[in-house]
C-alpha positions, 0 to 999 in steps of 0.5 A, spaced: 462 490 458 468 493 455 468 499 459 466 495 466 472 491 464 478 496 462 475 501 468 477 494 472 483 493 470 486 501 470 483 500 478 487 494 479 495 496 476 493 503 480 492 499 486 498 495 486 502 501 483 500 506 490 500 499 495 506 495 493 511 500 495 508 502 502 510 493 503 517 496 502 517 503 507 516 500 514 523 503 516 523 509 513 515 510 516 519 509 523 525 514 522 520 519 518 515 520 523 517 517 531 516 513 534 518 507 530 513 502 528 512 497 534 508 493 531 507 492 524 501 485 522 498 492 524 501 496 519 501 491 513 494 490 516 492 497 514 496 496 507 492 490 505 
């Protein structure tokens, strides 16, 4: 049980780690690859 829950855990702060920056990098995804994001529920539709 102790493992099932560290696993869980470990699984959790990387998600948020890897996901939470993407929430910030809408414009620079536009400018890196254009075109820019025309529609972004989309994007945050992708993220979440």
């Amino acid at each position: 049980m102790n493992y099932a829950r560290w696993v869980f855990r470990v699984a959790g702060v990387y998600g948020l780690l890897v996901i939470t920056p993407m929430y910030f990098m809408e414009e620079q995804i536009g400018v890196d690859s254009p075109p820019p994001i025309n529609h972004p529920e989309y994007f945050y539709g992708f993220i979440v």
